[in-house]
C-alpha angles and dihedrals in degrees: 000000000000122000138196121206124166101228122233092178147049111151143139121307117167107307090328135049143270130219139186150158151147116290119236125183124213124243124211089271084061081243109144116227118196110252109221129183126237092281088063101250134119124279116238129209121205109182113222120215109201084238124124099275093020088263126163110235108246104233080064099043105029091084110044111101126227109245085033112112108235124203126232125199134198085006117195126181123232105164110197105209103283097004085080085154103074124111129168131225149194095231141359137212155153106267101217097235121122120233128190114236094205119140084251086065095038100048090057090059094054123106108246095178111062116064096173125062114259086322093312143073085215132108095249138005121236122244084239084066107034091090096067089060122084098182131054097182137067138174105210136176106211119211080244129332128207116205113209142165113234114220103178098084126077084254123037118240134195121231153189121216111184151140135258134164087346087301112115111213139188121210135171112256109226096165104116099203091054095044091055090049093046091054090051094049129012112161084064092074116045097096108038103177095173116033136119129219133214099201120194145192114242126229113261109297110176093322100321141082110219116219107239123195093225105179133028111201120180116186120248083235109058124122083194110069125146092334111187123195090354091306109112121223092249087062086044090065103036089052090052092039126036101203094043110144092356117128128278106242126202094250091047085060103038082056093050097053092051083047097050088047091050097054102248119155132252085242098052083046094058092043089048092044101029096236142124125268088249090058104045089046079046093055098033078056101048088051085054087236131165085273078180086065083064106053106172092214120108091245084070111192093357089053096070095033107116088199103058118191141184087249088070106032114115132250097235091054084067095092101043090053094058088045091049105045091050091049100047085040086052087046096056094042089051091042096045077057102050086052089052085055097041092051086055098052092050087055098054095045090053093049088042094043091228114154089187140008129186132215142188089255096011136067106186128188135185125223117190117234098274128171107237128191109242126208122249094209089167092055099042093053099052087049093041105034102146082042090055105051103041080071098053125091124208107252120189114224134197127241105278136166130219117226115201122176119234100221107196123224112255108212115199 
């Protein structure tokens, strides 16, 4: 049995991800009508993978949107106690069918029964308890929310105060796409005034099962959006750029498409039509331009050559060549030495039969020549690929750069 659900939610789970909604069905018309059960809200679908924690891998899940309506096939229940709304399936996948993400769609998706939170207004709910609840997801709309990153722990979190029903509660943010947005820009997010959450029971964790807020949806029409100190995004925005939000004429986007031709930069673009990065790429898209021929780094074309040559280096890059080159050339030179070293010490050891010395600044020890089996990570990953990623776990990494050396062939 296939099944369509428009999802509210696609965030961490162990390694993987989990994703969840609340299922439709199509008419005749293909227009799509929400399912409810008998209490009158409405049905949730969590899709099971048969991995270790029920996770989906990431390279199946990563990619599916939230407010997109996915498709199910071959769908079975197995409800877990309170996680009455997993099924598993044969396949998943994103149905191609628009679907408007306005306040009007969204409010018809809240739960307008439960004002309390699964049966509590705590931050978790005990495994003594978890019998006597028969749901593990919610769409709310709190009274106001406030994102924030939590740096008094060994390991930072990111967190959702909010509202709802006059209880203030705290909850664990696992929603990628809004973590990510959270770590760029803070401050945007302290005073939320229009935004929904799709809260979630956690899997068993030392006898209790943690609520998670796992999606944040705001709506596309909102005037509210990330207001900080009483100014609204969209001021913000109006205030940075003077064009923000105003309409695309003729002659704007006759001008973009000679600009584009010609190789001029997203930057250079906002500044020459007063408008955000977002809007210029959205534009540059629509007229179906080299969007390529408008890289946004501050390398501008060379940035994106794969064949990079002295004619387009820039000047700035001068200096760090010549700091580099000595320093790389100092390395080799200290590390061609250590071996030399090394290979001595091996020598002696051999001849002594020592199999360790001490020092006052060196601890040494000899391992004998072995053959030892070495891991094909690469393999193993293309022919075990759901394996392998139910055993990795998401890691955010800083901007960095990578720094090879062109050697040059010497010719007698």
């Amino acid at each position: 049995m296939d099944k369509y659900f428009i999802c509210l939610a696609n965030s961490y789970k162990r390694g993987g991800r989990c994703i969840a909604g609340v299922e439709i069905v199509f008419d005749n018309n293909d227009r799509w009508k929400l399912v409810r059960d008998d209490d009158g809200r409405p049905r949730w679908i969590r899709p099971i993978a048969r991995t270790i924690y029920g996770e989906i891998p990431n390279f199946l899940g990563e990619n599916i949107k939230v407010f997109s309506i996915v498709r199910l096939t071959n769908v079975v229940p197995c409800p877990e106690k309170a996680h009455t709304e997993n099924v598993y399936y044969s396949h998943i996948e994103q149905y191609n069918y628009a679907i408007s993400q306005d306040s009007n769609v969204i409010n018809l998706l809240i739960d307008t029964k439960h004002q309390s939170l699964f049966h509590n207004r705590g931050r978790a709910v005990s495994t003594k308890m978890i019998a006597g609840i028969n749901y593990s997801l919610m769409l709310i709309h709190p009274d106001k929310a406030s994102a924030y990153i939590d740096e008094n722990r060994e390991k930072s979190k990111n967190r959702m105060r909010f509202t709802y029903y006059g209880t203030e509660y705290d909850f664990p943010i696992t929603d990628p796409t809004f973590i990510d947005c959270l770590k760029k820009s803070a401050d945007k997010y302290t005073n939320i005034n229009d935004v929904y959450l799709t809260l979630s029971l956690g899997l068993e964790f030392e006898g209790w099962h943690h609520k998670l807020v796992a999606g944040v949806i705001i709506p596309t029409d909102s005037t509210k959006l990330h207001e900080v100190g009483g100014v609204s995004y969209m001021a913000q925005q109006k205030h940075i750029h003077h064009n923000a939000y105003a309409k695309w004429t003729t002659g704007d986007e006759e001008q973009l498409s000679e600009l584009v031709k010609k190789g001029v930069s997203v930057q250079e673009l906002c500044q020459i039509f007063g408008r955000n990065e977002g809007a210029i790429r959205s534009r540059i898209s629509k007229l179906g331009l080299d969007v390529d021929a408008s890289s946004p780094h501050i390398f501008d074309k060379w940035a994106n050559s794969s064949n990079l040559s002295l004619s387009n280096q820039p000047n700035w890059f001068d200096e760090y060549e010549r700091k580099l080159t000595s320093l790389l050339d100092k390395k080799n030179k200290i590390e061609e030495q250590i071996n030399e070293v090394r290979a001595e010490i091996l020598q002696k050891m051999e001849s002594h039969g020592l199999e360790k010395l001490h020092s006052d600044q060196f601890s040494v020890s000899y391992t004998p020549a072995k053959t030892v089996m070495q891991f094909d990570s690469r393999t193993f990953r293309i022919e075990n690929e759901e394996l392998y990623s139910s055993y990795c776990k998401p890691k955010q990494r800083e901007a960095s750069i990578v720094v090879k050396r062109n050697i040059k062939e010497q010719y007698d």
